[in-house]
Structures are given as C-alpha cells and as structure tokens.
MIFINU-67177 format. One record per atom (N, C-alpha, C): residue in three letters; x, y, z. Coordinates in steps of 0.001 Angstrom, whole numbers, plus 500000, padded with zeros to 6 digits. Each point is the difference from the previous one (the first is absolute). Layout:
BEGIN
ALAXYZ ...
//
This chain:
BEGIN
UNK492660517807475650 UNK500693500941500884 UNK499132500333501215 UNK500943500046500992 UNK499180500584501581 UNK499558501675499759 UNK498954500314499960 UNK499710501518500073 UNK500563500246501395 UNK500813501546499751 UNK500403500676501040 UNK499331500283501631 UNK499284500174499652 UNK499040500141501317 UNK499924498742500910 UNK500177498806499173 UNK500614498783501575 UNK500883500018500201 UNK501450500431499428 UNK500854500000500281 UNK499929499944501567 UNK499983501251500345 UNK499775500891501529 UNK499601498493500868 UNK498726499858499704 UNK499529498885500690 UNK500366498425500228 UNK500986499779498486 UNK500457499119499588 UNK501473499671501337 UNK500368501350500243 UNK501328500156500841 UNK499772499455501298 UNK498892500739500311 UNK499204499320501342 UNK499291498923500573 UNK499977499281499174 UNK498970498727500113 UNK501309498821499293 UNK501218500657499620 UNK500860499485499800 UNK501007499385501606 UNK500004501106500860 UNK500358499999501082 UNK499286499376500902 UNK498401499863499886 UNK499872499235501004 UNK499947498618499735 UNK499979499839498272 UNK500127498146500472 UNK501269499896500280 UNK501263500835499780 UNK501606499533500746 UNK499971499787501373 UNK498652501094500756 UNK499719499515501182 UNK499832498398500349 UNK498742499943499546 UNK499328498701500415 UNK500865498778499471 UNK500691500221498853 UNK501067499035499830 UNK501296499691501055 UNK500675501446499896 UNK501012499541501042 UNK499602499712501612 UNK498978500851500364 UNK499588499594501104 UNK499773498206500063 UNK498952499748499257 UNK499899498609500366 UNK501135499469499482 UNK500556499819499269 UNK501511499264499669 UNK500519499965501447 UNK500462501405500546 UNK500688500057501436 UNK499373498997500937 UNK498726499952499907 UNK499953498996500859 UNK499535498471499997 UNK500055499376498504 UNK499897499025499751 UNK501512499417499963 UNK501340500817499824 UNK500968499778499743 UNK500731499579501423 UNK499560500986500726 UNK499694499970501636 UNK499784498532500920 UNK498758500094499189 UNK499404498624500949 UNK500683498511499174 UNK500050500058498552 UNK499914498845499312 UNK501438499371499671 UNK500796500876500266 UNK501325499377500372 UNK500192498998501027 UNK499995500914501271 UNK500111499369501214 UNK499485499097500165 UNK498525499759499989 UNK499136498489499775 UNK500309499319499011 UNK500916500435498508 UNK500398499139499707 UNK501391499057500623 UNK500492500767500096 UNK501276499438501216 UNK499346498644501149 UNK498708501005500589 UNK499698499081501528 UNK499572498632499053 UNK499416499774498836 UNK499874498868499155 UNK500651499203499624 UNK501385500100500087 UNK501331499555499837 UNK500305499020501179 UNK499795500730501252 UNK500224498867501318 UNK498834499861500710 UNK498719500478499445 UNK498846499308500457 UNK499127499303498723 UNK500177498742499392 UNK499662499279499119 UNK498052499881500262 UNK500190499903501270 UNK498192499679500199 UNK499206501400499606 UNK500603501110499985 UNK499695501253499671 UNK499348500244498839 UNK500955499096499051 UNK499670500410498502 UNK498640499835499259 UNK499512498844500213 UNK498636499570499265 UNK498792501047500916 UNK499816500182501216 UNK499024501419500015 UNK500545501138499706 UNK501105500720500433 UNK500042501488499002 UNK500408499337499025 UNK500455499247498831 UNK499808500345498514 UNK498946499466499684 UNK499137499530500471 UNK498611500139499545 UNK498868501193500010 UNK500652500787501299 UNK499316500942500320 UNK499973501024498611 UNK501522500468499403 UNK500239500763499574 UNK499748499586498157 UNK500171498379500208 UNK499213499866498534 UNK498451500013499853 UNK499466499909501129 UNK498328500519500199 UNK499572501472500112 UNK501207500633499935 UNK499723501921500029 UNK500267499518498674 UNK500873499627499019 UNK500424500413498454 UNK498753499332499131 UNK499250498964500275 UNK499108500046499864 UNK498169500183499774 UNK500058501410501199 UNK499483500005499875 UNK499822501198498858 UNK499236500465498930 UNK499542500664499365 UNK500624502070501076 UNK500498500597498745 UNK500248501589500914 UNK498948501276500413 UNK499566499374498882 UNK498804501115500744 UNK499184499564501390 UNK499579498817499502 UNK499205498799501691 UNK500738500407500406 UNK501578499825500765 UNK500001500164500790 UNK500186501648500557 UNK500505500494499515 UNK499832501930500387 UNK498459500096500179 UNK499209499586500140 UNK498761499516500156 UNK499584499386501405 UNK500719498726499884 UNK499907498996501746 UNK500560501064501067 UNK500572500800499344 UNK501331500976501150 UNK499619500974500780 UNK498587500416499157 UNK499537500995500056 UNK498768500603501485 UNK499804498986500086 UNK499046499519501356 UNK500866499524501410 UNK500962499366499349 UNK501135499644501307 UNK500241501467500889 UNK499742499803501442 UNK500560501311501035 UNK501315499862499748 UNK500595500887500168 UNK500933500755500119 UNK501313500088499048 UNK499591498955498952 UNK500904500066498400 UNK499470500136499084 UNK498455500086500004 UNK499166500393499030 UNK499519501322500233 UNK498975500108498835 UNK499709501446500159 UNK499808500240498296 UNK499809501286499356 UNK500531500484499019 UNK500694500999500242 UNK501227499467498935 UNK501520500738499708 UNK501003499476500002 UNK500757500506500254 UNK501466499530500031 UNK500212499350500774 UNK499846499595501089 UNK500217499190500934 UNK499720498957499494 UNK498989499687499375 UNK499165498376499980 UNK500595499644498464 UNK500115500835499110 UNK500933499768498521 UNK501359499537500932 UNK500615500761500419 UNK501593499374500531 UNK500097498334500513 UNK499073499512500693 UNK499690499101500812 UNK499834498863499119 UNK499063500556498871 UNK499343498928498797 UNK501485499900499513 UNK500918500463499582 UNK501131500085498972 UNK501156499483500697 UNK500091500128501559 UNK500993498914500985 UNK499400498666499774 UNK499250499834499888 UNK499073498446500150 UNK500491499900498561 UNK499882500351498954 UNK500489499194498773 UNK501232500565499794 UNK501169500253500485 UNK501267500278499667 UNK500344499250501123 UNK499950498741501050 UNK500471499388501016 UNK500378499035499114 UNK499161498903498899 UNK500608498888499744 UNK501296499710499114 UNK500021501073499059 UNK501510499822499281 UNK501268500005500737 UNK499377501027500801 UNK501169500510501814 UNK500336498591500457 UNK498955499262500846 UNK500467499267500289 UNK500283499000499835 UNK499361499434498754 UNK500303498745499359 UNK501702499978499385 UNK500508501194499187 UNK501497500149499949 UNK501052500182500952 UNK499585500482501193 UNK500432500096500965 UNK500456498073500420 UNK499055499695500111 UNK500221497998500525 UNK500206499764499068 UNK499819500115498712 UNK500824499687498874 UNK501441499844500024 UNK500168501627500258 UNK501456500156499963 UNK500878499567500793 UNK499532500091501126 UNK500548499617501624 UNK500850498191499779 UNK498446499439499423 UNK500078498419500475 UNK501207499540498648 UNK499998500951499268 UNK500688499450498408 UNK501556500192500244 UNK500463500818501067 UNK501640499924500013 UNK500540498527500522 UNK500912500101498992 UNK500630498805499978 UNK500152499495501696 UNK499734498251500305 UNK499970499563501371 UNK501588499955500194 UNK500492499570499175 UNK501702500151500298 UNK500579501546500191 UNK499256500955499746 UNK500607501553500564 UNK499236500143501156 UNK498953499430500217 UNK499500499675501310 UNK500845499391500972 UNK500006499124500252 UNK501059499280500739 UNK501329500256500077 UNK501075500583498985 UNK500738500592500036 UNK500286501309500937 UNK499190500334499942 UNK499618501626501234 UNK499929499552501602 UNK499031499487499576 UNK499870498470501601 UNK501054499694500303 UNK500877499369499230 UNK501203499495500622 UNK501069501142500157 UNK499744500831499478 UNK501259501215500510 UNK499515501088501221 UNK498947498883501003 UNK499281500582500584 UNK499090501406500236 UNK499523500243498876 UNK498944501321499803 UNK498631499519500915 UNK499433500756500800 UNK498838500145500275 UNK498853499923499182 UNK499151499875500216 UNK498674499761499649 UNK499728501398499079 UNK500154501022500519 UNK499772501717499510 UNK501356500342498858 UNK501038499585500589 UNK501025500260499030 UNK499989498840498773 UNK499330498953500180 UNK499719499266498752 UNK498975500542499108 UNK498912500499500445 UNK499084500892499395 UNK500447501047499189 UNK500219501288501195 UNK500937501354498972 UNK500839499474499440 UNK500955498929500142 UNK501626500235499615 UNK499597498780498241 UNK499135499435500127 UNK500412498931499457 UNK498587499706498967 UNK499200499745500669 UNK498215499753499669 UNK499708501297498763 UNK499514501175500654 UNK499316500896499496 UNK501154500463498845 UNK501247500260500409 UNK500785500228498703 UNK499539499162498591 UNK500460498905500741 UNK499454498811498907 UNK498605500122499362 UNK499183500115500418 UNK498865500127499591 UNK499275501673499661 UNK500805500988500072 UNK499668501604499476 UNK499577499739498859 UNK500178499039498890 UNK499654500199498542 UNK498481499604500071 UNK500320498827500751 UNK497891499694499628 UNK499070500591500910 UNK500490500404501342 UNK499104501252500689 UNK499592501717499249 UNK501505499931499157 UNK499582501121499367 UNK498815499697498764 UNK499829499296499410 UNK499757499192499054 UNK498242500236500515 UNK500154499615501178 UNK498321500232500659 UNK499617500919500262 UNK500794500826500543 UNK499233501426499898 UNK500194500515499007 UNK500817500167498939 UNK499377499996498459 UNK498435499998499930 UNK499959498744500211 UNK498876499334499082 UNK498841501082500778 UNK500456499703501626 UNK498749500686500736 UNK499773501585499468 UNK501102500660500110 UNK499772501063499246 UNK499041500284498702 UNK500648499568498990 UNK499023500230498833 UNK498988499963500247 UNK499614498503500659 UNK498542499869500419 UNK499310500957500644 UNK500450500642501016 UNK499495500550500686 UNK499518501512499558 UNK501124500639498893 UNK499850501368499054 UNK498465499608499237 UNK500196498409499392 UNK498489500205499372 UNK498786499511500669 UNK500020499787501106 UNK498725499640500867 UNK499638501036500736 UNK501264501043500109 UNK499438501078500774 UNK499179500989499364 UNK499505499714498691 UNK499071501323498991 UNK498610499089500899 UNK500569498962500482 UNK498047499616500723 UNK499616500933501005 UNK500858500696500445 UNK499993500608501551 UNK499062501014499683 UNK499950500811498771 UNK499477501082499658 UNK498181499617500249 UNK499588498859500211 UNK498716498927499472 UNK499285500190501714 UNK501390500547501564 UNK499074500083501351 UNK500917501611500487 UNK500242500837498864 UNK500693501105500016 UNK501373499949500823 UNK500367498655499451 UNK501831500027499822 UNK500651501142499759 UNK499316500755498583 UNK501122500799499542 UNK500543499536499180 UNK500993500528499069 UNK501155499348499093 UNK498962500235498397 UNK501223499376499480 UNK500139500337498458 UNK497936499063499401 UNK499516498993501161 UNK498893499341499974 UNK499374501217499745 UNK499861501078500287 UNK499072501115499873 UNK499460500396498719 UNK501147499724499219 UNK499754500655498502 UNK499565499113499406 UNK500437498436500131 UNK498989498974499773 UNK499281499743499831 UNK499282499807501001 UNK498829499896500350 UNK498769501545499684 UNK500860501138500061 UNK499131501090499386 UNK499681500092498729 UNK501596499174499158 UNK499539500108498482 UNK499262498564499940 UNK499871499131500597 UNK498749499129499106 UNK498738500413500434 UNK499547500345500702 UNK499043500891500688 UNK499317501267498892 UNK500907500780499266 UNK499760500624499407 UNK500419500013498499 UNK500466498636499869 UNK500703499621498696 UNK500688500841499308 UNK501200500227500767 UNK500559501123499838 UNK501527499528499326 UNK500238499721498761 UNK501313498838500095 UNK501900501077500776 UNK499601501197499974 UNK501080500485500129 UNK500302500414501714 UNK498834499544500968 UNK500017500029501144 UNK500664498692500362 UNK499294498567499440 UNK500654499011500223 UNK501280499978499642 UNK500335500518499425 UNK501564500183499629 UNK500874500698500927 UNK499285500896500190 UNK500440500491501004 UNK500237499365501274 UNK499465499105500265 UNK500247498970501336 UNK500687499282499415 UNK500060498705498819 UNK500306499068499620 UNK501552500396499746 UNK500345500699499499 UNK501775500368499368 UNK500384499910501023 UNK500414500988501193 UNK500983500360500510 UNK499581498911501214 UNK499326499541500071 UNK499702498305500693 UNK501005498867499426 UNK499846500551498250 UNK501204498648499591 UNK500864500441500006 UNK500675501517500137 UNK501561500090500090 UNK500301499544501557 UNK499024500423500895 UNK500891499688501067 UNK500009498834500086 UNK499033499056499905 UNK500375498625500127 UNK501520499549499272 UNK499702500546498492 UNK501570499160499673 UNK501210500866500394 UNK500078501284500312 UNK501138500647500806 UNK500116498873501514 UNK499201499835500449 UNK500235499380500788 UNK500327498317500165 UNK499977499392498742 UNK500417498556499433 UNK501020500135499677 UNK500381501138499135 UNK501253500308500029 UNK501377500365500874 UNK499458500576500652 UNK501014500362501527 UNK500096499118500391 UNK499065498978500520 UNK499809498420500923 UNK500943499125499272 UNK499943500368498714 UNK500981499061499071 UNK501163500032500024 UNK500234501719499893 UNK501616499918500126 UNK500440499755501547 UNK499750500099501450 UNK499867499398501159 UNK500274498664500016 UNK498769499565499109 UNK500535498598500317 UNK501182499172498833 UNK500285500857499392 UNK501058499415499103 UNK501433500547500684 UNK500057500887500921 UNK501384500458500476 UNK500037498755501563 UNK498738500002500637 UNK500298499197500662 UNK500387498248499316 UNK499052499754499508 UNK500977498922499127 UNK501676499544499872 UNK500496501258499086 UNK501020500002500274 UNK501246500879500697 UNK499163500111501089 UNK500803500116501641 UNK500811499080500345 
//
C-alpha cells in the first residue's frame, strides 16, 4: 500500500508527467504526421529522416537527456530538454505509420479519385488519410505508451513527473516510493492503449 502522505505528492508529480507527455505528443504528432505525408511524394526524403529518427530510438534514454543537455537553446536542465528528448523518440512510430499508411491504400482507389478528377489535396483529405486513420492512429498509440514510460527519465535532468519517486525510492530503497512512481505510470500508459484502441477500432470500421 501507498502511505498517505504521497498521496498529496503522488497527485502532483502525477500532473506533471501528463505535462511532459502531452506536451511532447503535441508536438511530435505535429511535426511527424506532416513529414510523414511530405514522404509520400518526396521518396528521396525517406532514407535520411527515417534514419534520423531510427538513430534518436536508438540511442539509449538517459544518453540522450544527457547529449541535450549542453545543446544552446533546447538543452538545459528541465523540462524543456526532457520534452525535446521524448519528441525525438516518439517521431518514428509517427512517421513510419504515417508512409505506411498513406502508401498502403489501395492504387485502384487511387486512381479512381484521379479519374473523377480530385486534386492532389482533395485526394489526400478526401481519400488517403481516411484510408489510412487506422495505422496513423496505431502510431501514435505506440508513440504514446512509449513516451508515458520514458518520461520517468526526465525526473534524472529535473524533468519532473512520476520519475521523481523513482528514482527517490531506489536511492533510498524505499519500495513504496517506487511504487509510487511506477503504478500510476502503468495505468496511464494502458488507459491510454486503451483509448488509442478503441479510436482505432471505430476508425476501422468507419
């Protein structure tokens, strides 16, 4: 059992990793769409940014909230430089499902649109991205979760977040502090697998 007295604290350090989560979500969701799109009709595009972004998922999370940290004007310690680390590894599921999804609608509903003369943009909204909502959602899924449990690293250049209690209870081998970070880290992750799920199962069958 959580002794009462984190509760309080538990509430608060609850809120700020929803920060650093939705914040960076907002803007990995932001950027990693759209470039996934520009990947779609720029083919030469693809092999440097998806390399780029499988060389952020690679690298190790703490290194890099680390490399970030010395960088002017996105580094630093805090929140700023945790948000930054957690866009860099929530870009590749983004955009790899994104050209996933895009390139996978059928070429005959392609051409079909074409020939009933749709534009370039109205083949996209009207036709493309519909088609493909299940496996874009599908990626930010994935990016999500990920991102709920990479963000207890943030607490490691004073991120903030549920990392606090973490990292305080192994520190002080404290098992009911780590718990205190660790639980409500795994509900939100699967509250949030869950929601993504039912999303992408209504778009499905849209």
């Amino acid at each position: 059992m959580i002794p009462p007295y984190l509760l309080q604290e538990m509430t608060h350090l609850t809120g700020e990793h929803l920060v650093l989560v939705l914040s960076s979500m907002a803007i990995a969701v932001g950027a990693g769409i759209p470039l996934g799109i520009l990947l779609t009709r720029r083919a030469a595009l693809r092999t440097p940014l998806l390399g780029f972004a499988n060389v952020m998922q690679t690298i190790p999370s703490l290194a890099l909230f680390g490399f970030l940290i010395p960088i002017p004007f996105i580094g630093g310690i805090g929140k700023r430089t945790a948000i930054v680390a957690l866009v860099l590894y929530a870009l590749l599921p983004i955009l790899r499902n994104t050209l996933a999804g895009i390139l996978g609608v059928d070429a005959a509903v392609r051409e079909s649109a074409i020939a009933m003369g749709m534009t370039g943009r109205q083949l996209l909204w009207e036709v493309e991205l519909p088609l493909a909502a299940p496996t874009i959602i599908a990626g930010v899924r994935i990016a999500t979760v990920t991102t709920i449990g990479t963000a207890t690293i943030a607490a490691a250049i004073g991120g903030g977040g549920l990392g606090v209690f973490i990292f305080r209870g192994i520190a002080s081998v404290d098992t009911a502090q780590i718990l205190a970070g660790a639980i409500p880290a795994a509900l939100l992750a699967l509250l949030s697998d869950g929601g993504f799920s039912w999303i992408e199962r209504r778009f499905s069958l849209s």
